[in-house]
C-alpha positions as a printed NumPy array, in Angstrom:
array([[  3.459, -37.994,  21.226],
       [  3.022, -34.923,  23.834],
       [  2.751, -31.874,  23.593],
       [  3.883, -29.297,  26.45 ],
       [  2.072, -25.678,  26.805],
       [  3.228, -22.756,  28.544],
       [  0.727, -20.767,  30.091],
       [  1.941, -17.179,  30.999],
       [  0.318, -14.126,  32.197],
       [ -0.046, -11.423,  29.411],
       [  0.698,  -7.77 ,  30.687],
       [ -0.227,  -5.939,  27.416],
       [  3.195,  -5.227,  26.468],
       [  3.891,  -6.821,  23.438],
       [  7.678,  -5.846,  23.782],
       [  8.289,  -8.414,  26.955],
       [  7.998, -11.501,  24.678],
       [ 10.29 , -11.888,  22.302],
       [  8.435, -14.467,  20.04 ],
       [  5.65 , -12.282,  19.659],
       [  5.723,  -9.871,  16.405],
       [  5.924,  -6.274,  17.185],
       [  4.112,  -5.883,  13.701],
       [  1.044,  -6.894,  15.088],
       [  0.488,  -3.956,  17.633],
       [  1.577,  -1.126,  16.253],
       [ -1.246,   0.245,  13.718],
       [ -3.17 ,   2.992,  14.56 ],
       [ -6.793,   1.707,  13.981],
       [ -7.698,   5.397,  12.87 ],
       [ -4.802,   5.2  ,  10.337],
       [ -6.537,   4.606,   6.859],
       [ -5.308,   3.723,   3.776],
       [ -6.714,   6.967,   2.354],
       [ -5.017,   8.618,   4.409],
       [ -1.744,   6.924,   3.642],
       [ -2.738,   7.431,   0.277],
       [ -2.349,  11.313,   0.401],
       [  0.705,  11.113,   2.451],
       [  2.828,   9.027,   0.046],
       [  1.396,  10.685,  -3.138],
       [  4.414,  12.338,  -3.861],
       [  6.077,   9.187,  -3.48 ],
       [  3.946,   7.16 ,  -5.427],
       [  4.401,  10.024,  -8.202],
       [  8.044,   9.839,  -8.51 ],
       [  8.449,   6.344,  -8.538],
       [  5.004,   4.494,  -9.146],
       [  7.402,   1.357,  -8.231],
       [  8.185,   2.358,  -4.972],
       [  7.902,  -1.044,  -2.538],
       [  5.869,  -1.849,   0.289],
       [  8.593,  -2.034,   2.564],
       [  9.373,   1.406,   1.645],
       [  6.106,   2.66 ,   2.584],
       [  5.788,   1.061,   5.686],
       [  9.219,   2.256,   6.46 ],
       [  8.555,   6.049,   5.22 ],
       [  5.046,   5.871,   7.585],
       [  6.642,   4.586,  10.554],
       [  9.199,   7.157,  10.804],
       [  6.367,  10.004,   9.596],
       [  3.853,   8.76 ,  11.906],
       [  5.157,   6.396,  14.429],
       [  2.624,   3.622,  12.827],
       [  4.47 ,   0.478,  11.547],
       [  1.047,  -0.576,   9.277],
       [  0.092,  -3.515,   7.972],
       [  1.787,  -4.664,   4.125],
       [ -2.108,  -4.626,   3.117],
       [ -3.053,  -1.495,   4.356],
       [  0.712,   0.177,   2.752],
       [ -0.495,  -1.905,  -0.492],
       [ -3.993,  -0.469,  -0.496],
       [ -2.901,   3.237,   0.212],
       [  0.169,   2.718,  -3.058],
       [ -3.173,   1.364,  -5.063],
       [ -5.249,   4.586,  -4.343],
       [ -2.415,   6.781,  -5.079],
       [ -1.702,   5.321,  -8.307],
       [ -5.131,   5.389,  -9.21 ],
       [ -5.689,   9.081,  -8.019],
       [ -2.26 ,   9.984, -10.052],
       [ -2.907,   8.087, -13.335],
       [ -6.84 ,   7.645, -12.983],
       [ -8.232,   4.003, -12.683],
       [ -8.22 ,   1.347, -15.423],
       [-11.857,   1.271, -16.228],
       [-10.999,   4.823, -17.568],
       [ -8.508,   3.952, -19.178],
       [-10.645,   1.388, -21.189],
       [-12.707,   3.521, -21.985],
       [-10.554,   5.916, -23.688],
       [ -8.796,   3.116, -25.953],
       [-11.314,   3.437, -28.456],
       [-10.215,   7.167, -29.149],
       [ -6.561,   6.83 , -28.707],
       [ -6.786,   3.872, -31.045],
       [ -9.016,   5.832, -33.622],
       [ -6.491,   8.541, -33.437],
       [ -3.026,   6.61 , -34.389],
       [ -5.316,   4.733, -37.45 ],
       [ -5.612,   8.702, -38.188],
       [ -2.399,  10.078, -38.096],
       [ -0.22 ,   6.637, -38.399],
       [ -0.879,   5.163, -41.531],
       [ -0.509,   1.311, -41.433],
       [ -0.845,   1.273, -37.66 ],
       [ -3.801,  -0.899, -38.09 ]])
């Protein structure tokens, strides 16, 4: 079995070779995902379902950035949580919200 290589000279533009991703280039390295975070809030607060793709898309056009699907599913994370509040909170406040249907919903537990 062989194997053949190619060996070619890399110019830094990723758009010459056409096997080559141009995903992998294009984030800004400054571009956080707290950052992202604040831009797609409104997003995020319409339609907590919104898709990765979408927020890729909506930041590429916005900012010129085609980011990473982690970094677009970080920023939709931090949004949620800084729309709806985290779910450590939200464990916390069971106790109460249970306490007050056993109160006003007779037979709820």
């Amino acid at each position: 079995m062989s194997s053949i290589y190619v060996i070619i000279h890399f110019d830094g533009a990723i758009n010459n070779y056409p096997n080559v991703s141009p995903l992998i280039s294009r984030d800004h390295n400054k571009l956080r995902s707290r950052m992202i975070s604040q831009t797609i809030h409104e997003i995020i607060e319409a339609d907590p379902s919104t898709l990765i793709s979408i927020i890729i898309a909506y930041i590429k056009s916005t900012m010129g950035y085609t980011i990473s699907y982690k970094k677009g599913w970080l920023a939709k994370q931090l949004a949620i949580e800084n729309i709806f509040g985290n779910w450590e909170e939200s464990y916390h406040k069971l106790p109460s919200l249970l306490q007050a249907l056993q109160l006003y919903v007779p037979g709820f537990i």
